[in-house]
C-alpha positions, 0 to 999 in steps of 0.5 A: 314208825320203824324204818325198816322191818324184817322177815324171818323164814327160818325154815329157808333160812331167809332174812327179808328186810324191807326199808332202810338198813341204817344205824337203827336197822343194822342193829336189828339185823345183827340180833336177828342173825345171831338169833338163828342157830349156826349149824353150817347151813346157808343163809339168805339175805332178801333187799329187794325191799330195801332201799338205802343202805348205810356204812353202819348197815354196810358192817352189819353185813360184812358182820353176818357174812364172816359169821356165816364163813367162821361157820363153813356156810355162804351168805347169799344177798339177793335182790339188790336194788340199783342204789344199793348196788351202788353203795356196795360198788363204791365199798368195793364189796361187789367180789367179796359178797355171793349176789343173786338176782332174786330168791329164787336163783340163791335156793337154786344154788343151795339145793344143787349142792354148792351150798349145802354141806355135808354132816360131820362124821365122827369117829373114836381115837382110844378114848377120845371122839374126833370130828372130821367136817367135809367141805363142799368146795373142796379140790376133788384133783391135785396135780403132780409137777414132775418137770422143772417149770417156772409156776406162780403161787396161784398155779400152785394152790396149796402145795409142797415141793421142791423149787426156789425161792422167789426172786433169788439169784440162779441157783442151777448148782445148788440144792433146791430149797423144800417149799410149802405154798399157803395161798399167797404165802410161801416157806422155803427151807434151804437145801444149801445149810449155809443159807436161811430160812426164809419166806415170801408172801406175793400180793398177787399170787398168779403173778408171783412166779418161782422156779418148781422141779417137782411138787404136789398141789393140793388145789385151793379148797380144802376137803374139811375139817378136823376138830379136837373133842375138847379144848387142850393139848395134842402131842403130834404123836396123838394127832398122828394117830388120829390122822391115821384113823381119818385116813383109813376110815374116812379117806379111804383110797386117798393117797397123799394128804396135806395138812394145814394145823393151827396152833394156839400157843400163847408163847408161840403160835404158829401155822404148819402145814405138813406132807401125810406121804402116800406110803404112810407115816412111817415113810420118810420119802417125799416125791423123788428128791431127796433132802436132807431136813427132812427129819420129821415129815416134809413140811413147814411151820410158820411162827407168828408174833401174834394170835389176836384171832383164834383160829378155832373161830375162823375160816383158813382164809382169816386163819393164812390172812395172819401170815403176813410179813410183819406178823411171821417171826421165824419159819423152821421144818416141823418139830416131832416135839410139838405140842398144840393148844386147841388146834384145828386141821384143815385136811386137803386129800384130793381123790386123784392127782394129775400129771397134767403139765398145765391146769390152767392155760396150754402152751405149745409150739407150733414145730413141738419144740421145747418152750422156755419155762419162764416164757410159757410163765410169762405166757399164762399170765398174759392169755389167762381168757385162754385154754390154750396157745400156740406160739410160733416164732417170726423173727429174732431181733436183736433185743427181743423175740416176736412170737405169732399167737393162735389162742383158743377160748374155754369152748375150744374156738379160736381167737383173734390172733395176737403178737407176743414179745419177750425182751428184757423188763426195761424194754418191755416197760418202755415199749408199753408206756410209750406205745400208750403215750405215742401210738395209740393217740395218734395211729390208733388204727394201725398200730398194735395195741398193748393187752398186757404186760407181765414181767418175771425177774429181768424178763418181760413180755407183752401181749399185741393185738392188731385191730382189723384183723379177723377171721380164722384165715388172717395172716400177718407178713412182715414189710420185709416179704413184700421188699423181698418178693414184689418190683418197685412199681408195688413197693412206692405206693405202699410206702406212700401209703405208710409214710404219708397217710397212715403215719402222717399224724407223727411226721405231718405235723412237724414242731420247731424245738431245740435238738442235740445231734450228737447227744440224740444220736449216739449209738453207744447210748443206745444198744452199742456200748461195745461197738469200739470193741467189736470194730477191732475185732471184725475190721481191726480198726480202733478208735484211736488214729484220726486216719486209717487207711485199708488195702481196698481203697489206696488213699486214706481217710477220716476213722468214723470210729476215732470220731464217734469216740471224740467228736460226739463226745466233746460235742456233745451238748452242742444245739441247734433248732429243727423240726422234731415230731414223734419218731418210732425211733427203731423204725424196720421193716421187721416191725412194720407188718401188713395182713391179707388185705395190706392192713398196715400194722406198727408194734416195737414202740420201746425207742418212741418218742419225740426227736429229730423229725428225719430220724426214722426215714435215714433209718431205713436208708442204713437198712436199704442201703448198708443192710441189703447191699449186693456185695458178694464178692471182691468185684461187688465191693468195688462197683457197690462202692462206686455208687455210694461214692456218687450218692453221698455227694450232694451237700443239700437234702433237696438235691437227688443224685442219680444213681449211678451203679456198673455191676451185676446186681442192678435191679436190686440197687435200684430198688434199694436206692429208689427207696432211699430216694423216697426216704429222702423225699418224705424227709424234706417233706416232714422238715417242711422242705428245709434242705439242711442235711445234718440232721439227716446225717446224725440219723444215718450216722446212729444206724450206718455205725453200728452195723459193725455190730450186726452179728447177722451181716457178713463182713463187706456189708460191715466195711461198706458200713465203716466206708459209708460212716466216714463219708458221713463224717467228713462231711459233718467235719467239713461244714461250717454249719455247725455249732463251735 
C-alpha cells in the first residue's frame, strides 16, 4: 500500500500530498515537480494532508523551492499541520519557505500580483534577438544620499557611491574611496593610489555601518533580467549597446541604471557591477565627486577563484552567496577590454529617486540641531520597531551621553518612552552584561531594562526602557530636580523609600567576603588615570612631598595625592574581611530617576558589581558634600571648612557628629549634611551596624579624590576636595587597624 499520494492541479499549479513525505515519497515528489513545465509561474505545495515529514522530504522541498527561484517564481506551502510545522521549526526553515495558511490565501497572493511575472520582452540588437525578464519585486524607488551620513550595507541596498571603507581608521583628509554594495558584500576602490583595493563582506548587513558622502541606492530587488540569445562571448561594447537599446526601448523615462553581470570565464569569473550614469554612456561623471579610476564607468568587478555555480542557472541571490571572503581573489575598477562568457544581467532601474534622508527610521532632535551621523546610525539600529524618533538631550555625564526618546510606530502613534545612551564599546558592554547579571535579577521593577545595544567602531549605545511608565503624559526627572527644588521633610522618606525598599535586595542582604581597599577603591583604576596631572595644574600640588601647606590654612598637613600614589600602591593587595553586597558602583543622583507618580527608576549599570557594601552611600556623601557645597566666596570657604572640620571628627561610623556650620548658606548645609547623615545611617545599617569606618573612608576617598578632576566644579569646591582627602587620609594613616 503507498504511503503517500500526490495530486496534481496543473491548471492552479498545486501539489496536494496526502501521507508521508518520507524517503519513499520525497522521491515522487522530486519527479512530479520536474515534470511541470518551468515557465516563471508560481507554484503550490498543499500538506494539509501530510503528516510526517522527514529530512529526505525536508531536501525534496528545499530541492523545489531553489528550482522555483532559479525560475524567478515562488514556492507557496500551504496548510502546514502542526507536526510538520515543527520539523521546519527545528530545520530553521520557517523564514526561508512562503507558508500560507491554506490554499486559498496563496492564489489570493499570486492573482493580486505578488506572484505573478510579468512576460518577457524581446527586442533586436543588429542581428541578434535579446530578452529582458522584468521582475515583480523589483525596487520601483531609489534613494540619492547627498550628505555624509554613517549607513550600513542594508540601508544601502545595491548601491555605488562614495564613502569608506568599513572599519578603517579616520580618514577626513583623504580622498574618499569609490564603493560598490552587493547585498552583504562590499567593494572599495581607493581614492588615495598608495592603498589597495579591498572588500568587506558583513555577516549581518543592517549592522555592518560605513561612512557614505553621496551615493545611489538602487534598493534590493531588481527590475528583471537580460539574457544572451545564445550561449558565447559578448565584448562590453556589444553589451553597451544592447544596454542602450534596453534603456530606450524598455526603460524609457529611467535615469540611472545599475547593472550586476556575471561572468563565466573559466580562467576567471567574476561578479561586476557598474553605474549606466543618467546623461548616457558616453558621460564619464558620476554624481558630484570627482575620482580619478574612473576611466571606464563607475563600478567594480569581483574576481573569484571558483565558479562551481553557473550563474545563468541561479537566482542573484545564489549567484552574490559566491562572493565570499575565501572565494574573492581580487577586486579592480571594470576593464573596457572585457570579454564575458554566457553572461546574465540583472538590471536595477528604479523609476525615481528620493532624496529622502532616511528610508528607514527618522531621526530628529527635539531643538533641530544637527545629530551626530554615527549617533543617528546607532539609533536606527536600536528603534528598527520605529518611523521615527525624537532624541532630546538630559545631561552630559562624564563618560557618557543620556538622550529622552519619543518614538512612534509605522501607524504614527507614539510609544512608551525610552532612554538611550551612547558611551564608549567598553561601557557600553559592560553596562548591559551587568545590568542582566545584577539588576534585572534583583530590582527588576525599578530598573531599566536593556532592549538593545549596537555598537559602531569604539562607540556604542544602549536602548533603556522603564517598566511602569505609560501614557503620552509620562515625564522622567532626574533625583537631582527633587534635592534641587523640594525641603528635607520631602527628601528623607524618598530616600528611605530608594535605599530601603527598593534597593534593599542589593544592600539588605549583606555577604561576609575578603575586600582590598586600596586595591578596590582607587580612582586611578577607574576613570582618573590623570588625576596626579591635573592636581598640579588646578591646586599646583604634586604628588611628590608627603606635606604641603597652602595660603588658607597656616599649618601644614598630610598630601592626599603623595598618598594615593605611594600608599595605595605599596598597600595595594593588603586584605581584610567585610560585608560586601551588589553596588551600583556610579551610584548619583543623575542616574536615579522618578516619573509622575514618583516611580523610581536606576539605569547606569557599566561599574555594578559586588563590593564593599558601603561603597555606594559614601558616593553620594562626596556629592552632598564636596559636589554641592556653598563655597562662593573667600568667607564661604572658611565657614564651610569649619563644618567639615567638626564632621569628619569622629573615629566610629555609629557616632553622628552635630552639624555645626556659622555661614550664610545654612539651609542648604543642613540639607546636605542631613543626607550625609542618612547616607551613614543606611551604611551601618547594610554592615549590620559594625561601626569600623574604613571601609567607609576608602569609598569617600574613591570619589572625594577625583573631584579635582571634575571639569564642572569650580576651583574651592576642588580645594575643599583635596582638604576633605586629607582629613580622610590622615585618618586612614593613623589607625591601628589596619593590615601592616
Amino acid at each position: 500500500m503507498a504511503r503517500m499520494e500526490i495530486t496534481t492541479d496543473e491548471l492552479l499549479r498545486c501539489i496536494r500530498i496526502t501521507g508521508r513525505l518520507d524517503a519513499a515519497g520525497s522521491m515522487l515528489l522530486d519527479q512530479t515537480v520536474a515534470a511541470l513545465p518551468m515557465n516563471g509561474q508560481d507554484m503550490i505545495l498543499d500538506l494539509s494532508a501530510c503528516h510526517y515529514l522527514s529530512s529526505a522530504g525536508i531536501r525534496s522541498l528545499l530541492k523545489a523551492h531553489k528550482a522555483m527561484h532559479s525560475n524567478q517564481a515562488k514556492l507557496y506551502i500551504t496548510g502546514v499541520t502542526a507536526d510538520v510545522l515543527h520539523v521546519l521549526e527545528i530545520a530553521g526553515l520557517l523564514r526561508g519557505f512562503n507558508l500560507e495558511p491554506d490554499l486559498e490565501e496563496a492564489l489570493k497572493k499570486i492573482r493580486s500580483g505578488k506572484g505573478t511575472k510579468t512576460a518577457p520582452t524581446t527586442f533586436a540588437v543588429s542581428d541578434e534577438t535579446w530578452s529582458y525578464h522584468p521582475l515583480s519585486e523589483g525596487d520601483h524607488e531609489g534613494q540619492r544620499i547627498t550628505t555624509p551620513r554613517v549607513m550600513s550595507f542594508g540601508e544601502l541596498g545595491f548601491a555605488i557611491g562614495y564613502g569608506f571603507l568599513p572599519g578603517t581608521p579616520d580618514k577626513k583628509d583623504t580622498p574618499p574611496d569609490l564603493f560598490a554594495i552587493l547585498g552583504n558584500c562590499g567593494g572599495f576602490l581607493p581614492g588615495d593610489p598608495s592603498d589597495d583595493a579591498d572588500f568587506r563582506i558583513a555577516s549581518d548587513p543592517f549592522r555592518t555601518g560605513m561612512p557614505v558622502l553621496e551615493a545611489l541606492c538602487f534598493g534590493h530587488h531588481p527590475s528583471g533580467t537580460l539574457h544572451c540569445p545564445q550561449p558565447g562571448k559578448v565584448a562590453w561594447a556589444r553589451l553597451l549597446q544592447v544596454v542602450k537599446t534596453l534603456h530606450r526601448e524598455i526603460l524609457p523615462g529611467r535615469r540611472e541604471i545599475l547593472l550586476v553581470i556575471s561572468d563565466d570565464n573559466e580562467n576567471s569569473p567574476s561578479v561586476t557591477t557598474v553605474l549606466i550614469p543618467d546623461q548616457g554612456l558616453d558621460n564619464g561623471t558620476f554624481l558630484s565627486t570627482p575620482f580619478a579610476q574612473v576611466k571606464f564607468l563607475p563600478g567594480i568587478t569581483f574576481r573569484l577563484a571558483d565558479r562551481s555555480v553557473k550563474s545563468s542557472l541561479i537566482p542573484l541571490r545564489e549567484l552574490l552567496s559566491q562572493l565570499t571572503i575565501d572565494n574573492i581573489t581580487g577586486v579592480e575598477p571594470p576593464d573596457p577590454e572585457t570579454v564575458f562568457e554566457n553572461p546574465t544581467l540583472w538590471v536595477f532601474g528604479p523609476e525615481k529617486f528620493t532624496d529622502s534622508p532616511d528610508k528607514t527610521v527618522k531621526v530628529s532632535t527635539r531643538d533641530g540641531a544637527p545629530f551626530e551621523s554615527v549617533k543617528a546610525f546607532l539609533t536606527r539600529l536600536l528603534y528598527t520597531d520605529s518611523s521615527s524618533v525624537i532624541v532630546d538631550p538630559l545631561h552630559g555625564g562624564y563618560s557618557a551621553q543620556t538622550f529622552r526618546v519619543s518614538s512612534f510606530d509605522h501607524e504614527g502613534r507614539k510609544m512608551r518612552p525610552t532612554v538611550l545612551k551612547m558611551a564608549h564599546r567598553d561601557l557600553i558592554t559592560r553596562e548591559s552584561e551587568r545590568c542582566k547579571q545584577f539588576a534585572l535579577p534583583f530590582i527588576f521593577n525599578n530598573s531599566a531594562v536593556v532592549l538593545g545595544a549596537e555598537f559602531y567602531g569604539n562607540t556604542g549605545a544602549l536602548r533603556y526602557n522603564f517598566v511602569g511608565i505609560g501614557g503620552e503624559s509620562s515625564q522622567l526627572k532626574w533625583l537631582t530636580h527633587y534635592y534641587l527644588t523640594t525641603e528635607i521633610s520631602f527628601l528623607e522618606p524618598l530616600f528611605d523609600k530608594i535605599f530601603l525598599s527598593i534597593l534593599q535586595p542589593w544592600y539588605g542582604q549583606p555577604v561576609t567576603k575578603t575586600i582590598l581597599p586600596f586595591k578596590d577603591h582607587d580612582p586611578t583604576f577607574t576613570f582618573f588615570a590623570g588625576i596626579y596631572q591635573i592636581a598640579k595644574e588646578t591646586l599646583d600640588i604634586g604628588p611628590e612631598e608627603q606635606s604641603i601647606t597652602i595660603p588658607e590654612i597656616n599649618h601644614p598637613f598630610l598630601n592626599p595625592y603623595w598618598y594615593l600614589k605611594n600608599e595605595f600602591a605599596r598597600r595595594r593587595e593588603e586584605q581584610m574581611i567585610y560585608y560586601t553586597g551588589i553596588c551600583h558602583g556610579d551610584l548619583n543622583m543623575q542616574n536615579i530617576l522618578l516619573d509622575e507618580t514618583m516611580n523610581v527608576y536606576l539605569i547606569d549599570f557599566s561599574e555594578t558589581k559586588p563590593r564593599s557594601i558601603i561603597s555606594d552611600f559614601a558616593r553620594l556623601e562626596a556629592i552632598f558634600l564636596i559636589d554641592n557645597a556653598p563655597v562662593e566666596t573667600p568667607a564661604d570657604w572658611n565657614d564651610y571648612l569649619g563644618f567639615l572640620r567638626h564632621f569628619y571628627e569622629p573615629l566610629r561610623l555609629d557616632v553622628f557628629p552635630e552639624v555645626i556650620y556659622h555661614g550664610r548658606h545654612r539651609e542648604k548645609v543642613m540639607k546636605n549634611a542631613t543626607l550625609a547623615l542618612k547616607m551613614r545611617e543606611y551604611a551601618l545599617r547594610s554592615a549590620k551596624n559594625d561601626p569600623n569606618p574604613v571601609p567607609y573612608y576608602f569609598a569617600l576617598l574613591e570619589w572625594v579624590l577625583p573631584v579635582v578632576c571634575y571639569t564642572s566644579l569650580p576651583l574651592p569646591n576642588k580645594k575643599i576636595s583635596m582638604i576633605v582627602s586629607s582629613l580622610l587620609c590622615q585618618k586612614l594613616l593613623d589607625r591601628d587597624s589596619l593590615p601592616d
